[in-house]
C-alpha positions in Angstrom: -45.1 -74.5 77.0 -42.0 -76.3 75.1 -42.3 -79.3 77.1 -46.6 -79.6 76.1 -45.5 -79.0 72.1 -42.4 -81.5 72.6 -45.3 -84.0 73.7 -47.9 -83.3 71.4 -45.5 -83.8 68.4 -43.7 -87.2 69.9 -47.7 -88.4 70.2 -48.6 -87.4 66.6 -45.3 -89.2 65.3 -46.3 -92.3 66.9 -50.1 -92.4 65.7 -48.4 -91.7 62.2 -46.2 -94.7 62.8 -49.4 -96.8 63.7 -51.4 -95.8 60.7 -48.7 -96.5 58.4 -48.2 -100.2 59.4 -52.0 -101.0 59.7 -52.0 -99.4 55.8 -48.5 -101.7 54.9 -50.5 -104.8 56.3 -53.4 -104.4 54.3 -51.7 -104.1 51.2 -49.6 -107.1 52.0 -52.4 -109.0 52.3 -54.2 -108.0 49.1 -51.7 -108.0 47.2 -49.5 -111.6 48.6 -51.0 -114.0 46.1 -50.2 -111.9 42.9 -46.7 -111.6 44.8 -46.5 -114.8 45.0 -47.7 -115.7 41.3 -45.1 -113.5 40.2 -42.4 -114.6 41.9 -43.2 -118.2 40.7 -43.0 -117.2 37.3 -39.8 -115.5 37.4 -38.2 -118.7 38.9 -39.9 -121.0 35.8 -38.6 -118.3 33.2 -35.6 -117.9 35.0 -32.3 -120.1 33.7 -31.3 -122.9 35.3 -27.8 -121.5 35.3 -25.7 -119.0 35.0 -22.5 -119.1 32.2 -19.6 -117.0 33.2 -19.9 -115.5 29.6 -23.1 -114.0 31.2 -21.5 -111.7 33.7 -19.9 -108.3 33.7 -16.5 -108.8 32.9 -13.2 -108.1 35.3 -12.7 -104.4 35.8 -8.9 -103.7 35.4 -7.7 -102.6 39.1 -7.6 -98.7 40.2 -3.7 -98.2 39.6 -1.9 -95.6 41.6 -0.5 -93.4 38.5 1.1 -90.6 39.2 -0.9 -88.3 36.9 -4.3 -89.0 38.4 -3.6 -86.6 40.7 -5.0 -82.6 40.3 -1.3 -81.5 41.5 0.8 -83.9 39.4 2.4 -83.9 36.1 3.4 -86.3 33.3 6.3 -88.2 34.8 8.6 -87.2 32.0 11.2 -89.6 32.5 9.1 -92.6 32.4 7.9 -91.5 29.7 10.8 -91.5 27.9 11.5 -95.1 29.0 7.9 -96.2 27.6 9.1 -94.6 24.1 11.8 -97.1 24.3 9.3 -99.8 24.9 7.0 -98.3 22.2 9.8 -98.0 19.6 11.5 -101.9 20.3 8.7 -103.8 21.2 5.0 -102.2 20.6 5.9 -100.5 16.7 6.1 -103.7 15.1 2.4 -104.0 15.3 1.1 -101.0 16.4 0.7 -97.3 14.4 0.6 -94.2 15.9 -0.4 -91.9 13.1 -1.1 -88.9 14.4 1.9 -88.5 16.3 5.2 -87.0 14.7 9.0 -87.0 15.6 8.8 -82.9 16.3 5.9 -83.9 19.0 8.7 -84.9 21.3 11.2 -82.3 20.8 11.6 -80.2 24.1 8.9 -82.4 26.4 10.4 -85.8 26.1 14.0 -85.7 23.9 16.0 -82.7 23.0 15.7 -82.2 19.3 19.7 -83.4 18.5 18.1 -86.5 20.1 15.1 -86.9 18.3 16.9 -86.0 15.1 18.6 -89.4 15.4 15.4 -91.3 16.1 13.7 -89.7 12.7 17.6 -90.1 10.5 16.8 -94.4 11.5 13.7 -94.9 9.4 13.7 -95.0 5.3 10.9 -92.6 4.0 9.3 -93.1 0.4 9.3 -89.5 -0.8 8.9 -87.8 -4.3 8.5 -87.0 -6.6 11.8 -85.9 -7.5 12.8 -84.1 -11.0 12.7 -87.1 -12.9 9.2 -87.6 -11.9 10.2 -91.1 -9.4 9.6 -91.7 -6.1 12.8 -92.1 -4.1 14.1 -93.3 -0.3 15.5 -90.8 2.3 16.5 -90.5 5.8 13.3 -89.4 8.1 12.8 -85.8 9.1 11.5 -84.6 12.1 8.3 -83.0 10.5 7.9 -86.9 9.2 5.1 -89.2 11.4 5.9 -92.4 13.1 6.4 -94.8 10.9 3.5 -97.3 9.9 4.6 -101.3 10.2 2.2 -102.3 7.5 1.6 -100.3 4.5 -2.4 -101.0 4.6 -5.5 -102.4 6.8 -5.0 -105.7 4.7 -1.5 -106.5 5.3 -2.1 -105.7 8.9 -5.0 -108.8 9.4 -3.3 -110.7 6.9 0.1 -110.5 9.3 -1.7 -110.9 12.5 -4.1 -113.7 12.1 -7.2 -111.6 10.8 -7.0 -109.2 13.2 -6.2 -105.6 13.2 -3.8 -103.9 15.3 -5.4 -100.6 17.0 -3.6 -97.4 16.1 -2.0 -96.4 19.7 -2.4 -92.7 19.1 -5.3 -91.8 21.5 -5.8 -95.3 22.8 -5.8 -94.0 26.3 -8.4 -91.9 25.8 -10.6 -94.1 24.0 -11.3 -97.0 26.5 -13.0 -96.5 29.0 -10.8 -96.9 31.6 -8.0 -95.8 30.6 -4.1 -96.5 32.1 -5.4 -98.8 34.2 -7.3 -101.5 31.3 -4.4 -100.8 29.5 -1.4 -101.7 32.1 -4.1 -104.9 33.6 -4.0 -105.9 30.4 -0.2 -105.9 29.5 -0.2 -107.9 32.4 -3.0 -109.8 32.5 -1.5 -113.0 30.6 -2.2 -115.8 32.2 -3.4 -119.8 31.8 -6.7 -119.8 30.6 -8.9 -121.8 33.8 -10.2 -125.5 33.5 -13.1 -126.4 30.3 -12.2 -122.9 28.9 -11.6 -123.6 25.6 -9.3 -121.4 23.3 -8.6 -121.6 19.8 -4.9 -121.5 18.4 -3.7 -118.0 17.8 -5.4 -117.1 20.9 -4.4 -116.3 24.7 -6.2 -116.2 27.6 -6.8 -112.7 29.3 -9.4 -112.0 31.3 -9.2 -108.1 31.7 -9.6 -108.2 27.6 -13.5 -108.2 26.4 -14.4 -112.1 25.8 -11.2 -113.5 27.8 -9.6 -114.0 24.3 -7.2 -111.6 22.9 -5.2 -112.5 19.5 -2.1 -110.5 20.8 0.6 -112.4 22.1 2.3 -111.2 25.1 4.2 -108.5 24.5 6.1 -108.1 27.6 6.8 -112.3 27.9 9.9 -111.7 30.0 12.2 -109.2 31.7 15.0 -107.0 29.9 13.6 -106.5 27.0 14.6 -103.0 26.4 17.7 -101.2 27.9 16.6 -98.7 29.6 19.6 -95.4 29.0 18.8 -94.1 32.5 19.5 -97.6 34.3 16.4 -98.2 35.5 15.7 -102.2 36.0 13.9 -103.7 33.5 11.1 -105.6 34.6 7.7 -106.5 33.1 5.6 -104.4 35.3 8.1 -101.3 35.0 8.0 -102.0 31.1 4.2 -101.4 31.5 4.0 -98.6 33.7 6.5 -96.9 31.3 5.0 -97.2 28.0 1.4 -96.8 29.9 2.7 -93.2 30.4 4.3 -92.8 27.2 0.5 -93.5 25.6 -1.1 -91.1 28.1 1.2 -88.7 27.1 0.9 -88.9 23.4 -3.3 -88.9 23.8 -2.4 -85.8 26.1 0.4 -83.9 24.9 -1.2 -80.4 26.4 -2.2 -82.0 29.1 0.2 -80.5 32.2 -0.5 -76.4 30.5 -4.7 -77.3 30.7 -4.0 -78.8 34.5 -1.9 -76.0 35.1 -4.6 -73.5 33.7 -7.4 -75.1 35.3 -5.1 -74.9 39.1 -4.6 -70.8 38.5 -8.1 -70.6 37.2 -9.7 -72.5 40.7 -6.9 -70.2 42.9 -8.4 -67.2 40.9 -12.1 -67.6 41.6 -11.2 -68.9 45.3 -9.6 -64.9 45.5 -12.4 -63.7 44.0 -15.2 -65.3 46.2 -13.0 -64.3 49.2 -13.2 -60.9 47.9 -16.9 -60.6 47.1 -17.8 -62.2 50.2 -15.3 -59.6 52.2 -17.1 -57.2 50.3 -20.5 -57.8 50.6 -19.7 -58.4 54.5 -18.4 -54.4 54.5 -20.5 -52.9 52.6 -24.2 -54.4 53.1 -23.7 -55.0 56.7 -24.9 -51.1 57.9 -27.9 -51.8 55.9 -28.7 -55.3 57.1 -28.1 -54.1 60.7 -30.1 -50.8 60.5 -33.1 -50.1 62.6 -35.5 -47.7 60.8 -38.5 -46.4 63.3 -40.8 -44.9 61.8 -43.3 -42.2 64.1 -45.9 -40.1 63.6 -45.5 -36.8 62.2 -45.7 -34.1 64.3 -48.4 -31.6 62.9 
């Protein structure tokens, strides 16, 4: 009967139980002085201490960005403000080489705009009839412009270090917005017996807790922001966090667009397979067939 198997089983469990732990104990007992031995040795090759330059260093903070989300866009208008941030503060040191003037036209500035932003930088051209190189107003077609001519100049200027180019930087670390706006704000006083050299600051969310950028964003108002919007450090970095995200991802809202009508599309379609397959297969899942013997 059910209640006999239900018995049988809850009795072969527990002599199960009892053979494992009788195996468990004799192991533990063979086996506890080479434990033991072991252990010891770890302890007497182990370090007395532990430096903080031997950890894992701080993880910047999961920042609630509006584009994380599988429904959400680029926030277009902040990411007009973080061009202003890009173009006043950030471009004196940092490139962004693959990205040209007609890259904003129609997603971030209309092009009357941007033709003003391109008309403000000089561009060596040439060469003209006369065989020279001359200066003229930039064009849309023209990239953004450099702020030193080579790699040299650039570690010369800042101290031996080179300035990344801002292009794809986004995309490159490894976590993304978020190292990139901890980091912008990460500035701090460096903790008792750290030592750091001059030409150095203290941040800990930057890989060895010593970064040779200076604080970009040292104080409020910086930039004037054309849609009002107050300017504060933290806004500063949210904005030009986006503008960066957007440059690295330009196609980004069409792919995430794409992707939503290609997941609504194969949603449909399982519903209609499945429909289907229901309709069609159940009078031959549900079919009796009796076979009998011929009649002669």
């Amino acid at each position: 009967s059910r209640e006999t198997l239900f018995s049988l089983t809850r009795h072969f469990l527990w002599l199960c139980s009892i053979y494992l732990q009788s195996t468990m104990m004799g192991f533990s007992r063979r086996f506890a002085p080479a434990a033991a031995a072991a252990a010891a040795a770890a302890v007497a090759v182990a370090p007395a201490s532990v430096k903080c330059e031997d950890k894992d260093a701080p993880h910047a903070p999961r920042y609630p960005f509006w584009i994380k989300s599988i429904f959400h866009a680029h926030e277009i208008p902040s990411v007009r403000r973080g061009y202003e941030v890009y173009r006043q503060v950030c471009a004196t040191c940092h490139a962004m080489n693959q990205l040209h003037f007609r890259h904003l036209v129609g997603q971030v500035y209309p092009e009357k705009r941007m033709k003003e932003f391109a008309s403000q930088i000089d561009v060596v051209d040439g060469p003209n009839d006369e065989g020279e190189m001359f200066t003229r107003p930039g064009l849309l077609v023209d990239a953004f412009p450099s702020p030193y001519p080579n790699e040299e100049s650039a570690r010369y200027a800042n101290g031996g270090a080179l300035p990344p180019d801002l292009s794809v930087y986004t995309t490159a670390k490894h976590e993304g917005v978020d190292y990139i706006f901890a980091m912008l704000m990460g500035y701090r006083d460096p903790p008792a017996g750290f030592p750091v050299r001059d030409g150095l600051y203290y941040n800990p969310y930057f890989p060895g807790g010593l970064i040779g950028m200076p604080p970009p964003l040292h104080s409020d108002g910086l930039v004037d922001y054309e849609d009002g919007t107050p300017c504060t450090k933290s806004q500063m970095a949210k904005d030009v966090v986006n503008f960066l995200c957007w440059a690295s991802e330009p196609c980004h809202d069409e792919r995430k667009l794409m992707g939503l009508k290609a997941m609504f599309g194969c949603l449909v379609g399982a519903a209609t397979c499945g429909f289907w397959y229901r309709s069609i297969m159940i009078g031959y899942k549900t079919r009796r067939i009796d076979f009998t013997k011929a009649m002669m």
